[in-house]
Residue, then its C-alpha position, 0 to 999 in steps of 0.5 A: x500500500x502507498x501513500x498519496x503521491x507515492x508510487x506503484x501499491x505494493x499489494x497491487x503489483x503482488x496481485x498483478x505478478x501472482x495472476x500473470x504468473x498462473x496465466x504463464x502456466x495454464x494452457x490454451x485448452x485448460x479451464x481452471x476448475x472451482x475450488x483446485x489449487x489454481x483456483x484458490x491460489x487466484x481468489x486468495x489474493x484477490x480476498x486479502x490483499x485489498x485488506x490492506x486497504x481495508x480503510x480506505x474501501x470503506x471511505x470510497x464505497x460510501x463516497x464516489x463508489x456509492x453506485x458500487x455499494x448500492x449495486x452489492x447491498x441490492x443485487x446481494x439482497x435479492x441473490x442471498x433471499x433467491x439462496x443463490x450462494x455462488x452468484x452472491x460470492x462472485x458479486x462480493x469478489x467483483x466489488x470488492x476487488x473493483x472498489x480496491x482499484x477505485x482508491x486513490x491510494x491504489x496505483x501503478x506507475x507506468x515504470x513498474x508496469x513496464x517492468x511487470x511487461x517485460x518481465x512477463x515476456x522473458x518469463x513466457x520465452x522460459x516457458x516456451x523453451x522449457x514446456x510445450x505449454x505455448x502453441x502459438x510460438x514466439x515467431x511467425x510459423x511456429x504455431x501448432x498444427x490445428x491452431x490454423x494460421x500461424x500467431x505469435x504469443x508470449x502467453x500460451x493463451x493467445x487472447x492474454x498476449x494480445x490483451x496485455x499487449x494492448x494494455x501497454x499500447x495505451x499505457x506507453x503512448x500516454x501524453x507526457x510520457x518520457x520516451x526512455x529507451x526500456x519503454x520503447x522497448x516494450x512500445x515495440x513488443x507490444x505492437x509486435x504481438x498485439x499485431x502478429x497476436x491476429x487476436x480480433x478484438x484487440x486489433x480493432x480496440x487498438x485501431x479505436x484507441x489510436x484513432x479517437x486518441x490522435x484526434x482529440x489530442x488534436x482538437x482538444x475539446x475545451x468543454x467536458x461535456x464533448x469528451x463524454x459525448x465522443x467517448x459514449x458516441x464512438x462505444x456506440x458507433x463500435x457495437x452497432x457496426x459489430x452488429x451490422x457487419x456480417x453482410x458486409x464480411x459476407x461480400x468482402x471475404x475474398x479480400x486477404x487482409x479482411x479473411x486475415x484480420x477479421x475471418x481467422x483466415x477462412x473464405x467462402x463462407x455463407x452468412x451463418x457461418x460468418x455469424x458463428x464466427x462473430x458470435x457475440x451478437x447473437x450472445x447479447x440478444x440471448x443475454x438481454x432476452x434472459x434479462x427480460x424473462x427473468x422474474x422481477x427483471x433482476x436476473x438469474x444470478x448463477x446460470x448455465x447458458x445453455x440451459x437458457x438460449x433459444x437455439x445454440x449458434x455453435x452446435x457442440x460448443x459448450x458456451x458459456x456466455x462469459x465472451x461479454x460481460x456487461x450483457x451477462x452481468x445484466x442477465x445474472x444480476x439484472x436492472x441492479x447491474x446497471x449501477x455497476x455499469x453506471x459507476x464506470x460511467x461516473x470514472x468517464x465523467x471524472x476523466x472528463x472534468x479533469x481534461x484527461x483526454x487520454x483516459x475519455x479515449x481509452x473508455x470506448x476501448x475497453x467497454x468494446x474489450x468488455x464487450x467481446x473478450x469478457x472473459x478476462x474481465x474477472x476479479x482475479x484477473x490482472x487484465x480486469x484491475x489494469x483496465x479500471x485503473x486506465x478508466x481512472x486515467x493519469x491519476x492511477x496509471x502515473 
């Protein structure tokens, strides 16, 4: 823990190394099983290091986190009288480790995220050395057979390479920042595998950031109220043109960079297998249609989705729904889950009032992050903690 004006949270960077070190050594296909060692070794941090910040939890929760508290008392009220035991623990650990990244006194500074970067890469080269653990490799051509066209990672889950990567994409080009020579270094590493990373999500988060970035920095707008109707207008912008694409891949397949960067490399494809393939509409029809059956509209906590949907777009895959996680927050913990949606819009506001263009351009990035890879959007997950603390803006990432 740091005081105000210090450095980087010692308890915050001990949770950050312990989840990058358990993502190092749990393969592409390994799903990590409730209440196994990994699992355990993942949620006790996640409980006890906040702890040290017990103090001001409170103080955050009962002032600019109000909307947070309100959504746990509400949405914990109706799961605990549901019985529902498991959603109403995943509630608790989501506020409790997002109240935890919404202290002031909870902060990184952008010279031991680069260090934490770096030393993640040198550890996913040990362990594509010495295991079998990474099938994508660390160089073009090197992927395994049957994980298609080659992609590089230096995580042996890809989706976490291309995250991280984008993580440090907008950190790095941060107004202000000094252009020493180890953060160019990790500048270049992350546009290294963030690109050849051919992670779809995050190709298109990077081209938003970097575009919406450039252009506000450039005509700074002079009142808030701009940067909060470009951040929330560019979000929306992004989910509608997700929702109206597929037609549009459907005529332009042929194109190489199209099949490369949005089609997994695949052509001749009819309009439902390109729906398979974006499969997150399709995801957020079937979760805002279980929000709307759900008794007294107030979701139905912990759930199989399967169990729920109207047909299965993927025949044989066991979905989860986790791919997004403001739509499967609102189908679990239904009307309440706004209040937590709403405190993330109050960080856009703040961002907004302090001029901080540079956090007003990252909001829309990571609600489309939340949006299509939801599933590292988890309490005990670093990527989860990295992206509140870029909502916070220049404050927490300094």
């Amino acid at each position: 823990m740091t005081k105000s004006g210090a450095g980087s949270s010692t308890s915050l960077v001990v949770f950050l190394l312990n989840s990058i070190a358990i993502q190092m050594v749990v393969g592409q296909d390994v799903a990590i099983e409730r209440f196994s060692p990994i699992y355990w070794a993942l949620v006790l941090p996640a409980l006890i290091l906040p702890l040290l910040s017990i103090r001001e939890i409170f103080r955050m929760l009962l002032g600019r986190g109000i909307l947070l508290l309100a959504f746990l008392l509400c949405a914990g009220g109706y799961q605990l009288a549901r019985g529902d035991l498991q959603a109403l623990a995943q509630l608790f650990l989501m506020v409790w480790v997002t109240a935890w990244c919404g202290c002031e006194t909870t902060r990184l500074t952008i010279e031991t995220l680069t260090d934490i970067f770096l030393g993640s890469l040198l550890t996913g080269v040990i362990v594509a050395m010495l295991t079998n653990l990474n099938p994508w490799g660390l160089f073009p051509g090197q992927s395994a057979a049957g994980y298609g066209p080659w992609r590089t990672s230096f995580f042996p889950h890809v989706a976490n390479s291309a995250t991280m990567s984008l993580i440090m994409l907008m950190i790095l080009t941060q107004p202000a920042q000094r252009r020493e020579k180890k953060g160019i270094i990790a500048l270049a590493v992350s546009c290294y595998f963030g690109l050849l990373g051919f992670v779809r999500t995050v190709l298109v988060a990077a081209a938003i950031y970097l575009s919406l970035f450039t252009i506000l920095t450039m005509i700074r707008p002079r009142r808030p109220v701009l940067l909060i109707i470009t951040a929330l207008a560019i979000m929306g912008t992004s989910i509608a043109v997700e929702l109206a694409i597929a037609p549009i891949l459907e005529i332009f397949q042929d194109s190489s960079i199209m099949s490369r960067f949005l089609l997994r490399s695949a052509t001749e494809l009819d309009l439902s297998a390109i729906n398979q393939q974006l499969y997150r509409p399709w995801l957020w029809e079937e979760h805002i249609k279980i929000f709307v059956s759900s008794p007294y509209l107030m979701g139905l906590g912990n759930f199989r989705l399967l169990d729920h949907v109207s047909y299965n777009l993927v025949p044989g895959l066991d979905a989860s729904g986790s791919e997004s996680f403001p739509t499967r927050l609102i189908a679990s913990y239904g009307m309440s889950a706004l209040l937590f949606l709403g405190y993330l819009g109050t960080l856009l506001n703040r961002a907004a009032y302090s001029r901080d263009i540079w956090a007003c351009a990252c909001f829309p990035v990571i609600v489309f992050v939340m949006m299509n890879w939801g599933s590292v959007f988890h309490p005990t997950n670093a990527f989860f903690a990295l992206f509140i603390l870029i909502m916070r803006g220049k404050k927490a990432i300094c």
